[in-house]
TIPA-506882 format. One record per atom (N, C-alpha, C, O): atom name; x, y, z; residue in three letters. Coordinates in steps of 0.2 Angstrom, whole numbers. Example, Ala and Ser with C-alpha at 12.3 -4.5 7.8 and 13.67 -1.06 7.14 Angstrom:
2
ATOM N 66 -28 39 ALA
ATOM CA 62 -22 39 ALA
ATOM C 66 -16 39 ALA
ATOM O 71 -17 42 ALA
ATOM N 64 -11 35 SER
ATOM CA 68 -5 36 SER
ATOM C 64 0 39 SER
ATOM O 67 6 40 SER
This chain:
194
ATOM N 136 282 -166 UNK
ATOM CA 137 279 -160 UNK
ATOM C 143 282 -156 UNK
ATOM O 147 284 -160 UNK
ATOM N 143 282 -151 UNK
ATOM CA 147 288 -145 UNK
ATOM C 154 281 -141 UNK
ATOM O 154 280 -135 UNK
ATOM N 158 277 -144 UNK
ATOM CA 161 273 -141 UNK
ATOM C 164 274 -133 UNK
ATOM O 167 280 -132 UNK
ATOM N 163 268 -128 UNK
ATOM CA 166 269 -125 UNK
ATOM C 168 275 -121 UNK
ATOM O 166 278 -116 UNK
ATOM N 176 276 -125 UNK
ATOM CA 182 279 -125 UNK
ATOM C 180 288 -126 UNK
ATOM O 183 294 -124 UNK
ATOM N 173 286 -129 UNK
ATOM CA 171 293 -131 UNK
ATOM C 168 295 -127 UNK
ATOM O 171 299 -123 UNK
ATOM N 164 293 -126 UNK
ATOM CA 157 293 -119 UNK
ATOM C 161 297 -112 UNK
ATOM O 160 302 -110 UNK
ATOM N 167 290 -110 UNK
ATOM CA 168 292 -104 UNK
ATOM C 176 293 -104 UNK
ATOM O 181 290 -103 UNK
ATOM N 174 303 -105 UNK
ATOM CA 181 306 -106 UNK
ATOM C 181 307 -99 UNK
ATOM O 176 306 -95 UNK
ATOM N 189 311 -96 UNK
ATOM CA 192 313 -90 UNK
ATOM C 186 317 -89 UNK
ATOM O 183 314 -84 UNK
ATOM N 182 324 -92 UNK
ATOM CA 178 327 -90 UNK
ATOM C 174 326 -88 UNK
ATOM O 173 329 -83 UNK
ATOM N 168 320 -90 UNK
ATOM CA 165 317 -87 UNK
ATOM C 165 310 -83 UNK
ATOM O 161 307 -80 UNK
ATOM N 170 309 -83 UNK
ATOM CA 173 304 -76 UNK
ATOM C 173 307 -69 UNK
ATOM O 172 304 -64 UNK
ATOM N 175 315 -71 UNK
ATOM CA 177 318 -65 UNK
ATOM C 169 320 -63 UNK
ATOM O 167 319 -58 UNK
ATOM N 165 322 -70 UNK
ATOM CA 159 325 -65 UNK
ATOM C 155 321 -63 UNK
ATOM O 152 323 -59 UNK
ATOM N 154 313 -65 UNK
ATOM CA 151 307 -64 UNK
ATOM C 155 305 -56 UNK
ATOM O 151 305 -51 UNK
ATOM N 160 305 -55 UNK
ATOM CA 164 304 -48 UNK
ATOM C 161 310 -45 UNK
ATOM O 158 309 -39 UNK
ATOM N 161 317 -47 UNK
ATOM CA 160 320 -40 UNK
ATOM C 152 320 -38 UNK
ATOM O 149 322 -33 UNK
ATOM N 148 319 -44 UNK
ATOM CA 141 319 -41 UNK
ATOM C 140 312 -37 UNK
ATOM O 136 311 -32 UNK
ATOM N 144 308 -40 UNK
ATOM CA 143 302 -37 UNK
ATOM C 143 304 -28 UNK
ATOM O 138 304 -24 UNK
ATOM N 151 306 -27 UNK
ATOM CA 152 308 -19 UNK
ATOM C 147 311 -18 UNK
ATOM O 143 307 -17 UNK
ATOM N 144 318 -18 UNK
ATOM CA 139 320 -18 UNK
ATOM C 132 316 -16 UNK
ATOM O 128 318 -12 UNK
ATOM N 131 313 -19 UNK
ATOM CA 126 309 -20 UNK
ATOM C 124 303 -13 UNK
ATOM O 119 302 -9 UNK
ATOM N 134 301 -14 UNK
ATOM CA 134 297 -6 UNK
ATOM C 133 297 1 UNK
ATOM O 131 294 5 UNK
ATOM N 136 305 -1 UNK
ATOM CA 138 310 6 UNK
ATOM C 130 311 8 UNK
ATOM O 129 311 14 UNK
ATOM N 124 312 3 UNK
ATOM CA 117 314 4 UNK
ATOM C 116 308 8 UNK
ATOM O 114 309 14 UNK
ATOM N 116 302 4 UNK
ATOM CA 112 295 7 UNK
ATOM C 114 294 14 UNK
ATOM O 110 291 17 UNK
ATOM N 121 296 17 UNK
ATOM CA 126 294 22 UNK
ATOM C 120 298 27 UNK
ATOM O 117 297 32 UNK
ATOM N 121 305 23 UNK
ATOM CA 118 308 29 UNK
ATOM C 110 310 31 UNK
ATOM O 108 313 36 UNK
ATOM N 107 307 25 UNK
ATOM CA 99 305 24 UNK
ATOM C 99 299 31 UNK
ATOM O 97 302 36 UNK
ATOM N 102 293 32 UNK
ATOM CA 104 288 33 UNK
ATOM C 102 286 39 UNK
ATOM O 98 282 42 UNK
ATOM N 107 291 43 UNK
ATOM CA 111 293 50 UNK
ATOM C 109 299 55 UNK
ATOM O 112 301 60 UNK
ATOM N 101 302 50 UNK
ATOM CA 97 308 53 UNK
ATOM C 91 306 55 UNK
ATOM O 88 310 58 UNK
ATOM N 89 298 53 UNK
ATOM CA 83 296 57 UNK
ATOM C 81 299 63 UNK
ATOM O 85 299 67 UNK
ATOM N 75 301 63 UNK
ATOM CA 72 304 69 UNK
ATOM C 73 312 71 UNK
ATOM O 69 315 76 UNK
ATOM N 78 315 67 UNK
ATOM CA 77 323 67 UNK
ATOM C 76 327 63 UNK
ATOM O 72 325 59 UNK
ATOM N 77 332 63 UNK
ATOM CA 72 336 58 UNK
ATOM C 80 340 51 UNK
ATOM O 80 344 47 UNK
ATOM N 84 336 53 UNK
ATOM CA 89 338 46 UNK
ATOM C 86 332 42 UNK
ATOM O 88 332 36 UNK
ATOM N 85 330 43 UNK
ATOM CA 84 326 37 UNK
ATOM C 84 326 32 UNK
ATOM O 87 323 28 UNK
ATOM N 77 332 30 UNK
ATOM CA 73 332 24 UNK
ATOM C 79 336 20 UNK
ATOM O 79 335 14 UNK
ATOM N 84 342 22 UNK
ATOM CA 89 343 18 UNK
ATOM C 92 337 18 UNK
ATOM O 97 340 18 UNK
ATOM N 93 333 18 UNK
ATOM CA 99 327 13 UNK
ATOM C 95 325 9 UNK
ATOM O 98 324 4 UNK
ATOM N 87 322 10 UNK
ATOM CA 85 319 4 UNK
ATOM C 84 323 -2 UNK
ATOM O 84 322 -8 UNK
ATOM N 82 331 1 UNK
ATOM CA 82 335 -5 UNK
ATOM C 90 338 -11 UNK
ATOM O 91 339 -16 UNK
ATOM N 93 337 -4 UNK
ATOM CA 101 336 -10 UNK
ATOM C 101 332 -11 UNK
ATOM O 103 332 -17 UNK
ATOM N 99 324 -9 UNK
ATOM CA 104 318 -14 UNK
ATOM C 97 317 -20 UNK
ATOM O 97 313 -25 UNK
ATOM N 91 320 -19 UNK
ATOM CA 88 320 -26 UNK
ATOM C 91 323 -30 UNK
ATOM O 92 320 -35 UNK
ATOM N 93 330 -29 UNK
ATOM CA 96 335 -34 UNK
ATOM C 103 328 -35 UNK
ATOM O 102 324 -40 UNK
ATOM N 109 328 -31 UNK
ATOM CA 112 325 -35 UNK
ATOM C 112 320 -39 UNK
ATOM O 116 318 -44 UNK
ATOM N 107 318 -38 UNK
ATOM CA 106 309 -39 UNK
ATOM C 101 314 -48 UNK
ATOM O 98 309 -52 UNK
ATOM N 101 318 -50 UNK
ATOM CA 99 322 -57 UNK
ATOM C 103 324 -60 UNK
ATOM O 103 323 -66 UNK
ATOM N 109 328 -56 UNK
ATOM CA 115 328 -58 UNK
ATOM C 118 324 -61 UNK
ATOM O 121 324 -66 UNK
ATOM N 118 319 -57 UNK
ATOM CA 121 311 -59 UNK
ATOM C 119 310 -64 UNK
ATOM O 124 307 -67 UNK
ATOM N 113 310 -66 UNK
ATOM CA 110 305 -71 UNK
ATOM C 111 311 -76 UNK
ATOM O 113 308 -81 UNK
ATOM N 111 317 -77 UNK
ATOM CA 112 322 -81 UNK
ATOM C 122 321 -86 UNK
ATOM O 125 321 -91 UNK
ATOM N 122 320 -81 UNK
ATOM CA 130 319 -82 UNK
ATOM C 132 313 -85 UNK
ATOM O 137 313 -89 UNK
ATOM N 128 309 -84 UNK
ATOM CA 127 301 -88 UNK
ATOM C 126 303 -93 UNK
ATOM O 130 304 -97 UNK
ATOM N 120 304 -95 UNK
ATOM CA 115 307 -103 UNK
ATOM C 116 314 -104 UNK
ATOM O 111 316 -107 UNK
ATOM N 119 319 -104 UNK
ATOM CA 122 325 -106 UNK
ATOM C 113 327 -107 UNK
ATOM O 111 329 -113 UNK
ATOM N 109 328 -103 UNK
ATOM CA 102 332 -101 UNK
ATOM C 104 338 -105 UNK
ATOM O 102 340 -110 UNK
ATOM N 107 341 -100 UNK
ATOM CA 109 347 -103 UNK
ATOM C 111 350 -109 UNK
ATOM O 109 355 -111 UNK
ATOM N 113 347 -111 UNK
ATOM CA 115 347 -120 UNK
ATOM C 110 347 -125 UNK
ATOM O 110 351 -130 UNK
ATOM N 106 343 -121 UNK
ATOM CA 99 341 -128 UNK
ATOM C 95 346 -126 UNK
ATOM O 93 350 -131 UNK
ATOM N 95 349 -120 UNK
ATOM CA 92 353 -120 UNK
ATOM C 92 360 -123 UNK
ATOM O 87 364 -124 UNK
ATOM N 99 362 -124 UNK
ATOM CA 103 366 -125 UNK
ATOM C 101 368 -133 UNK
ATOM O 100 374 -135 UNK
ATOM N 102 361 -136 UNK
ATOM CA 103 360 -144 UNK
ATOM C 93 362 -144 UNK
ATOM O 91 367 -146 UNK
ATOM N 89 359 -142 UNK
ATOM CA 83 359 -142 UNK
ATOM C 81 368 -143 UNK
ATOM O 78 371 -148 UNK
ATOM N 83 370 -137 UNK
ATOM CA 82 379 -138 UNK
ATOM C 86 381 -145 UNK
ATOM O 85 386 -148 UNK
ATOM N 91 377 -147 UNK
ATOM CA 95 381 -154 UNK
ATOM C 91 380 -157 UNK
ATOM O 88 385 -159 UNK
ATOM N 90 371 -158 UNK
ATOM CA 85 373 -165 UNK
ATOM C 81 375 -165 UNK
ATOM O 79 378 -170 UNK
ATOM N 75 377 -159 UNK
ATOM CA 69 382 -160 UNK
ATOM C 70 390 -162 UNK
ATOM O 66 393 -165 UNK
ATOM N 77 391 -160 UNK
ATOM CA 76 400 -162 UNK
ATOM C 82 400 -169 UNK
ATOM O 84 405 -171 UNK
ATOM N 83 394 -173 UNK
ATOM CA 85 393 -179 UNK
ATOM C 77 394 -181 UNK
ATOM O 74 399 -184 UNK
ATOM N 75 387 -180 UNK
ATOM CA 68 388 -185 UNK
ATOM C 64 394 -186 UNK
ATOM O 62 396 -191 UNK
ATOM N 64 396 -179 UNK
ATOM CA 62 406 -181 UNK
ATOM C 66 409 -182 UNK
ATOM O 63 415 -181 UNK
ATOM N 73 410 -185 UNK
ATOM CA 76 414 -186 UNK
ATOM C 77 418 -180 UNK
ATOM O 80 423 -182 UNK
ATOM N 77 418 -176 UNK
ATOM CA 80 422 -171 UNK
ATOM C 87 420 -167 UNK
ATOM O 90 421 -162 UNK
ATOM N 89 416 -171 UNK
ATOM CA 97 412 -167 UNK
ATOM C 103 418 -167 UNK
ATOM O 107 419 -163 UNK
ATOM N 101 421 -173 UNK
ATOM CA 107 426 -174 UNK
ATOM C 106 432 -168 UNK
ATOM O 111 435 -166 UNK
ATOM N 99 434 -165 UNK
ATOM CA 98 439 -161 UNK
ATOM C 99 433 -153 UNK
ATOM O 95 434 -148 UNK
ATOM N 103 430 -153 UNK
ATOM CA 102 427 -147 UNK
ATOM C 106 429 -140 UNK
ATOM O 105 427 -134 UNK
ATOM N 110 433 -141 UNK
ATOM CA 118 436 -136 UNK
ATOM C 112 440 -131 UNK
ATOM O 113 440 -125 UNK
ATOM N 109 442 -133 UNK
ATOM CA 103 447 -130 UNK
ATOM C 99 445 -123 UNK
ATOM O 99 447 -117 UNK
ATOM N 95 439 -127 UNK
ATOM CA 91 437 -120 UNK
ATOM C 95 430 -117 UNK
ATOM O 92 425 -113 UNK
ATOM N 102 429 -119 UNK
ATOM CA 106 424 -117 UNK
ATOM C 108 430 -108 UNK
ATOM O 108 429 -102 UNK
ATOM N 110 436 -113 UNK
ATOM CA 112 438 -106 UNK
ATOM C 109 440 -102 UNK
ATOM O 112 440 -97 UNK
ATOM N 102 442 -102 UNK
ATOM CA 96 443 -97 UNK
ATOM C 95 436 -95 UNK
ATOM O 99 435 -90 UNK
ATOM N 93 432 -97 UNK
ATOM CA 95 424 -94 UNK
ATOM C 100 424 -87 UNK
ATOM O 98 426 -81 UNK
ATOM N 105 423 -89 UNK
ATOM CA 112 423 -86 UNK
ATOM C 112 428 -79 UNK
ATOM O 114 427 -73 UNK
ATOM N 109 436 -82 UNK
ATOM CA 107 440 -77 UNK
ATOM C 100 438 -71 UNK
ATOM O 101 439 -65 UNK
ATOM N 96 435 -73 UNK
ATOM CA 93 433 -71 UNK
ATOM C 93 427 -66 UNK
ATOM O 89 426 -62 UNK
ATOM N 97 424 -68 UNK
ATOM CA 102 418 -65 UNK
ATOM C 105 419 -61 UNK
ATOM O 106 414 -57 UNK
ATOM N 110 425 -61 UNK
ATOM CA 113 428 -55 UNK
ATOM C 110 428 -51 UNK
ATOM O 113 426 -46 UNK
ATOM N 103 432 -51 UNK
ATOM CA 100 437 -48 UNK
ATOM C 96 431 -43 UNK
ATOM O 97 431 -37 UNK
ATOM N 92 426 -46 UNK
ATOM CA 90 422 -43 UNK
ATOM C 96 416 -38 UNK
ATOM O 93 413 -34 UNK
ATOM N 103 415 -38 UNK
ATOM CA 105 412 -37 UNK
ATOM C 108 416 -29 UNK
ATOM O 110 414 -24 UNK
ATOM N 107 423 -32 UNK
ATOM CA 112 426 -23 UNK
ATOM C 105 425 -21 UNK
ATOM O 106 420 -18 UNK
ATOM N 100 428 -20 UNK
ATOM CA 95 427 -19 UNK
ATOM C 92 421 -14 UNK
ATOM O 90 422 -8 UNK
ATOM N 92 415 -17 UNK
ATOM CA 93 409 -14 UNK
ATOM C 98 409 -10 UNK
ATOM O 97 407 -4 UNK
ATOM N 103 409 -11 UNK
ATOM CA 110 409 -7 UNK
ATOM C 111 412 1 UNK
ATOM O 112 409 6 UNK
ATOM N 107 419 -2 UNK
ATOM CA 102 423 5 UNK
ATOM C 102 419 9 UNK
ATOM O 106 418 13 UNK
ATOM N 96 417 7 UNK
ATOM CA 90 414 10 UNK
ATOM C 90 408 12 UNK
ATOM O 86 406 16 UNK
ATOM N 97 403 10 UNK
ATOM CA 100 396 14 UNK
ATOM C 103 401 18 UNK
ATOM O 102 399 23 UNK
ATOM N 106 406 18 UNK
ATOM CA 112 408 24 UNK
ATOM C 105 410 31 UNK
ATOM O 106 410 37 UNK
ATOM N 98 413 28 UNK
ATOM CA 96 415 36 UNK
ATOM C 90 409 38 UNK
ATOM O 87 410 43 UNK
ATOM N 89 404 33 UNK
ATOM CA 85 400 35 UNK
ATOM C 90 394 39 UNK
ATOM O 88 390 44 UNK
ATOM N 95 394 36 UNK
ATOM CA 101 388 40 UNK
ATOM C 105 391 47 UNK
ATOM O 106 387 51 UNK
ATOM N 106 397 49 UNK
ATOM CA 109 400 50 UNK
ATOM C 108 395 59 UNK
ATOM O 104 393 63 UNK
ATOM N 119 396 58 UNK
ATOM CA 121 391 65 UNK
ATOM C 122 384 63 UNK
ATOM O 123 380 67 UNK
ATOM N 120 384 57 UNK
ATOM CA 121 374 53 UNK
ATOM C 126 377 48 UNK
ATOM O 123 378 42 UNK
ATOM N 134 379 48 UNK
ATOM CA 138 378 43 UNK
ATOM C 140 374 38 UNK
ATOM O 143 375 33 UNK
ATOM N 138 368 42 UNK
ATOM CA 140 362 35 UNK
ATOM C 134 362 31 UNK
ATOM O 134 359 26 UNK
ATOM N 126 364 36 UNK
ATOM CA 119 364 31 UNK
ATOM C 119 368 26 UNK
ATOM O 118 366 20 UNK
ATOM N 122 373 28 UNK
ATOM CA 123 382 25 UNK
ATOM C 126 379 17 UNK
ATOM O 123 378 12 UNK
ATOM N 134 377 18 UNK
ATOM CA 138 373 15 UNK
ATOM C 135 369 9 UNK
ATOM O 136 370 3 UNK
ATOM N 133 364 11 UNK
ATOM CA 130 361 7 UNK
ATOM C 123 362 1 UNK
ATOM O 122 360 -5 UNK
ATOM N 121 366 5 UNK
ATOM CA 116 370 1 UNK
ATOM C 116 376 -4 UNK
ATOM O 112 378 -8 UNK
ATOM N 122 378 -2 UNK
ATOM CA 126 383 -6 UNK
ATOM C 130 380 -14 UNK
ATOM O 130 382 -20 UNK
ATOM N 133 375 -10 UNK
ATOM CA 137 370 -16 UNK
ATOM C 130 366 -21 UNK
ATOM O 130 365 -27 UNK
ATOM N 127 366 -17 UNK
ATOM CA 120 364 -22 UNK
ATOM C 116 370 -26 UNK
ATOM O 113 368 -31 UNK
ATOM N 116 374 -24 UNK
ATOM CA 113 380 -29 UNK
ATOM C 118 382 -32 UNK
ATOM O 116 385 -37 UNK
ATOM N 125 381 -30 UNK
ATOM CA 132 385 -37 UNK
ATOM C 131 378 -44 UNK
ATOM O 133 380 -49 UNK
ATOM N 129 372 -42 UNK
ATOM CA 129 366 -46 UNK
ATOM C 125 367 -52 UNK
ATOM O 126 366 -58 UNK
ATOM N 117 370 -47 UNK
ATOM CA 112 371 -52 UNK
ATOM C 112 377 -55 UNK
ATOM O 109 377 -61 UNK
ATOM N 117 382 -52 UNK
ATOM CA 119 388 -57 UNK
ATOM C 122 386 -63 UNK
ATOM O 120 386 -69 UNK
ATOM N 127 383 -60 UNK
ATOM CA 132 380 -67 UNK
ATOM C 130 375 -72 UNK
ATOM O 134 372 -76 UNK
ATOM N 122 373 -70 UNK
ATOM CA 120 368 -75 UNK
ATOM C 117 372 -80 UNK
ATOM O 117 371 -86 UNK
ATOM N 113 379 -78 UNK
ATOM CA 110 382 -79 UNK
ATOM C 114 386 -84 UNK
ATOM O 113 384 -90 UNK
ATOM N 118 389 -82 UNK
ATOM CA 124 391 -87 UNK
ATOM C 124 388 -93 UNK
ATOM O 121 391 -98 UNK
ATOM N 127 380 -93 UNK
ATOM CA 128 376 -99 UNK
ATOM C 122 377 -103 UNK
ATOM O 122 380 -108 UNK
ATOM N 116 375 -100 UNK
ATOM CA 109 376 -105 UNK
ATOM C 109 381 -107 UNK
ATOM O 105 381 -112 UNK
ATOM N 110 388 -106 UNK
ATOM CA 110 394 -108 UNK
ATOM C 114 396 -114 UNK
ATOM O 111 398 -119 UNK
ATOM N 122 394 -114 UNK
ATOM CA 128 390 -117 UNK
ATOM C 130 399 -120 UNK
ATOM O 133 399 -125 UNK
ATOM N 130 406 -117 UNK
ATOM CA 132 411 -120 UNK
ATOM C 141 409 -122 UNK
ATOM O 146 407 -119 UNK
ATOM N 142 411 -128 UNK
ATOM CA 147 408 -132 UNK
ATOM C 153 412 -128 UNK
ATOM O 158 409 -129 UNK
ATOM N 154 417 -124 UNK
ATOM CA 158 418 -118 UNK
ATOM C 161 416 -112 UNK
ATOM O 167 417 -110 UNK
ATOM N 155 411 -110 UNK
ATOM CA 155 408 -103 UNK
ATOM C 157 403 -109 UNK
ATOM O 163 403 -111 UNK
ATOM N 154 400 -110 UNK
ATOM CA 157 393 -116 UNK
ATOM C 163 390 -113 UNK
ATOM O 164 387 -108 UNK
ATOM N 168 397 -120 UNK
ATOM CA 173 398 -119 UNK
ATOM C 180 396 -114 UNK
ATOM O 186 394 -115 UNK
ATOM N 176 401 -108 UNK
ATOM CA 179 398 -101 UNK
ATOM C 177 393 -99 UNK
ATOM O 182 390 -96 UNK
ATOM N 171 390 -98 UNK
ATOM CA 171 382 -95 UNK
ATOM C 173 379 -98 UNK
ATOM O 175 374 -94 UNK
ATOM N 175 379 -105 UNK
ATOM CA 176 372 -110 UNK
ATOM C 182 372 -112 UNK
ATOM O 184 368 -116 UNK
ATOM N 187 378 -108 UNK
ATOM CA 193 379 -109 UNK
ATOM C 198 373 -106 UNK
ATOM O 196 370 -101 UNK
ATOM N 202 371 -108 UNK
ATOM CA 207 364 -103 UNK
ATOM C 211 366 -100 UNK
ATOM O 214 371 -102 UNK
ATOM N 213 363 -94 UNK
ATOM CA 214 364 -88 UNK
ATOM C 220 358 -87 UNK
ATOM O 218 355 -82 UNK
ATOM N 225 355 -89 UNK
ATOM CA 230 351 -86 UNK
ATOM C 225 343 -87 UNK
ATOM O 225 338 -84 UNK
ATOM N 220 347 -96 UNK
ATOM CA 218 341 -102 UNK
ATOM C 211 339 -98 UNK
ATOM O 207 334 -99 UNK
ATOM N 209 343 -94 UNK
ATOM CA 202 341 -91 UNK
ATOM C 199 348 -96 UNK
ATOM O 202 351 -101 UNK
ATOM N 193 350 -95 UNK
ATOM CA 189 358 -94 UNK
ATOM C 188 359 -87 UNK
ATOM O 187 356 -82 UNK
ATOM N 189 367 -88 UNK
ATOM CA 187 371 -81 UNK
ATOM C 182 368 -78 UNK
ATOM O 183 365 -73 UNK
ATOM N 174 368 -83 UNK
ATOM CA 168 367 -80 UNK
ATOM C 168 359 -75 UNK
ATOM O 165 357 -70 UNK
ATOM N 172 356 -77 UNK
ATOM CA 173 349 -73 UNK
ATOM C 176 352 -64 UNK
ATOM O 173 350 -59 UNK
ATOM N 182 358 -62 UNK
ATOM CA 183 358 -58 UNK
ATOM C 176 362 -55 UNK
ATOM O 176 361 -49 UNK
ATOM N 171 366 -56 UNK
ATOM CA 167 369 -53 UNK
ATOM C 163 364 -53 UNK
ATOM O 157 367 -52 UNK
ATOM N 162 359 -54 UNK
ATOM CA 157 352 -53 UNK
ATOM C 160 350 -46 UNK
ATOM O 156 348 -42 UNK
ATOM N 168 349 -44 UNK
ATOM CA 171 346 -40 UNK
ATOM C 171 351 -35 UNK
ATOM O 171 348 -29 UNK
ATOM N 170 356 -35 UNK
ATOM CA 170 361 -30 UNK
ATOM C 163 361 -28 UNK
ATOM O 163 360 -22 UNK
ATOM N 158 361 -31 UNK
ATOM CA 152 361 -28 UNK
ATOM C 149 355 -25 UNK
ATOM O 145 355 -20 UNK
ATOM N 152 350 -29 UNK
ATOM CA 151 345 -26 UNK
ATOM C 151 342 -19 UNK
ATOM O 147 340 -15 UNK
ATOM N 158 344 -18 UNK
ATOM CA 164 343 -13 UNK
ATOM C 160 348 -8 UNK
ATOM O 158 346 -2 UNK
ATOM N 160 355 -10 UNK
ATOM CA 155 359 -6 UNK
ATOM C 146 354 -3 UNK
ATOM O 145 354 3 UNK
ATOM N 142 351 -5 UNK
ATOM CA 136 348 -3 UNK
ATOM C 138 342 -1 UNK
ATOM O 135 340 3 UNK
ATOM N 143 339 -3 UNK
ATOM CA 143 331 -1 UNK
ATOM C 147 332 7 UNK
ATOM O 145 328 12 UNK
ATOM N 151 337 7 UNK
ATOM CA 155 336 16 UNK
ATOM C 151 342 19 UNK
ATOM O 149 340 24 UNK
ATOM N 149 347 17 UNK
ATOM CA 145 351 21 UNK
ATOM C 138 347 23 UNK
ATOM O 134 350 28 UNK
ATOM N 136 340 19 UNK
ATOM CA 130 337 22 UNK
ATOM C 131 334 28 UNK
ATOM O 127 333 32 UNK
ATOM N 137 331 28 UNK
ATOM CA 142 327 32 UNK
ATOM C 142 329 39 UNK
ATOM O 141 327 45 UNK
ATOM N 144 334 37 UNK
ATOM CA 147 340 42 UNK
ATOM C 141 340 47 UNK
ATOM O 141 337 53 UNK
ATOM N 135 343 42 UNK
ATOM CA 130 343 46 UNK
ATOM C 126 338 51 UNK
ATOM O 123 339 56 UNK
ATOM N 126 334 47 UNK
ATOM CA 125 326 50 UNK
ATOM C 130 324 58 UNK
ATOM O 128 323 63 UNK
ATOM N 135 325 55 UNK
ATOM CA 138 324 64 UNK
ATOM C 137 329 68 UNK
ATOM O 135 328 74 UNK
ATOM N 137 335 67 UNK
ATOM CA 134 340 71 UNK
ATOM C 127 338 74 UNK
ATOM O 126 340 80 UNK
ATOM N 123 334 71 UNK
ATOM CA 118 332 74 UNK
ATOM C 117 328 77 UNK
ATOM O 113 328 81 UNK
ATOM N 123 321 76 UNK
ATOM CA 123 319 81 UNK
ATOM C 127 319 89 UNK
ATOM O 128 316 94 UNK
ATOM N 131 325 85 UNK
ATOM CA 133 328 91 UNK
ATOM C 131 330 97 UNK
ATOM O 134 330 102 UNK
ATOM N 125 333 94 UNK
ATOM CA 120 338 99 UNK
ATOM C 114 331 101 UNK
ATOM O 110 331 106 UNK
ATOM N 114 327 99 UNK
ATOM CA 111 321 101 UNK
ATOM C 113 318 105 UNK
ATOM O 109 318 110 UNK
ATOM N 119 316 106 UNK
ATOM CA 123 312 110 UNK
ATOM C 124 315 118 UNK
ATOM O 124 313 123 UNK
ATOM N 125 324 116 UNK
ATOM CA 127 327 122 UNK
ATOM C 119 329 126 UNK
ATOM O 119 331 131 UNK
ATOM N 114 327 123 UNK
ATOM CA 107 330 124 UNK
ATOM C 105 322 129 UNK
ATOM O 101 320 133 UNK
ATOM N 108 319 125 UNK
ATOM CA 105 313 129 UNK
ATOM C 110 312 137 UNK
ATOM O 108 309 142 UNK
ATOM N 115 313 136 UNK
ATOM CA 121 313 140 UNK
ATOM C 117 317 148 UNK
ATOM O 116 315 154 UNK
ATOM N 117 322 145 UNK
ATOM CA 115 327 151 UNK
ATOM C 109 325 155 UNK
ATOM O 108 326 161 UNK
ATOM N 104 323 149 UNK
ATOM CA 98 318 153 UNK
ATOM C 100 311 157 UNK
ATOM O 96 308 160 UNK
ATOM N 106 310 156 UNK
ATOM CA 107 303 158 UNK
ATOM C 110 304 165 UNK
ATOM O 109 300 169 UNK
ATOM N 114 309 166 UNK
ATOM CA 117 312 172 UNK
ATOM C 113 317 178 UNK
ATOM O 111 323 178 UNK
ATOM N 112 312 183 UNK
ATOM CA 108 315 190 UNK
ATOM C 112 320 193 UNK
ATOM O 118 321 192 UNK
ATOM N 107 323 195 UNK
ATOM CA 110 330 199 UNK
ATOM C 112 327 205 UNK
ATOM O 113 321 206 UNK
ATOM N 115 334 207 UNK
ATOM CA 119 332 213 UNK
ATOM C 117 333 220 UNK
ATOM O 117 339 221 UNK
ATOM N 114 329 225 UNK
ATOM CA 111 329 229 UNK
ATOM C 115 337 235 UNK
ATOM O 121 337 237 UNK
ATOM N 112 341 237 UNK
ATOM CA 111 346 241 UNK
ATOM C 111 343 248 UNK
ATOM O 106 340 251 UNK
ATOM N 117 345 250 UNK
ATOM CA 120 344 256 UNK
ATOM C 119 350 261 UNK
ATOM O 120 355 258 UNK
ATOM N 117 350 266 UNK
ATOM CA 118 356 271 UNK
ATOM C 125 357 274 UNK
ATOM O 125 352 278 UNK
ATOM N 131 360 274 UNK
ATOM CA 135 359 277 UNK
ATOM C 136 363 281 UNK
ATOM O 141 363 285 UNK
């Protein structure tokens, strides 16, 4: 049994807190996008967050992790595993600049959309990571940091990145809303001959 004290270390307080923001920053700006077409980015981030979250509650990633061990124990293949942990990994790269692309020219001129979208595929990178777990990257994530681990600040970073870049973007829309209705509200200027 995992007490308490055990369960909810500074580590996971912190990443339970930042996906939480994350999460909220989604709903806020899920919320306050009625009627436009940014929407459907907020509710597809605060699902992803709202996984993260729950990941971060239940250590998902972990079991899953442990799950690939014991399989390539029972086959014997654990000992060869550094091999296709780094093609993995590679692979992971390769698909994450990739995406990263492809939010920069599908968003392109929404910096807080770009922002947001970006913070949420480095999230999923680094979840991605952990389940992969090459005893290198380990290392460095699970190293402490002033009695936290790294991998908790690259949860806060990313987080921080999707939850105000959604924000961001949210008011820019209703920025462009306000000023759209503004100019529709305002009569031209009658033509005088002088």
């Amino acid at each position: 049994m995992i007490t308490p004290t055990g369960w909810l270390n500074p580590t996971r307080v912190i990443g339970l807190s930042a996906y939480l923001f994350a999460l909220i920053s989604c709903g806020i700006a899920w919320a306050g996008s009625r009627g436009t077409s940014r929407r459907r980015l907020a509710a597809v981030l605060a699902v992803l967050d709202a996984g993260l979250l729950m990941d971060m509650a239940f250590s998902v990633r972990f079991l899953l992790h442990d799950s690939f061990e014991n399989e390539a124990i029972a086959k014997g293949l654990y000992a060869c595993r550094a091999g296709p942990q780094l093609a993995a990994l590679g692979l992971l790269g390769a698909a994450a600049a990739a995406v990263i692309g492809l939010a920069f020219q599908r968003l392109r001129g929404r910096t807080g959309a770009t922002a947001a979208a970006c913070g949420a595929i480095l999230s999923v990178s680094c979840w991605c990571i952990e389940v992969i777990s090459l005893h290198a990257t380990d290392t460095v994530f699970y190293s402490t940091v002033g009695g936290v681990m790294l991998i908790s600040l690259c949860w806060v970073a990313c987080a921080l990145m999707t939850g105000i870049g959604i924000l961001w973007d949210a008011s820019a829309a209703r920025a462009l809303t306000r000023h759209g209705a503004n100019s529709a509200a305002t009569p031209a200027l009658p033509l005088r001959d002088s």
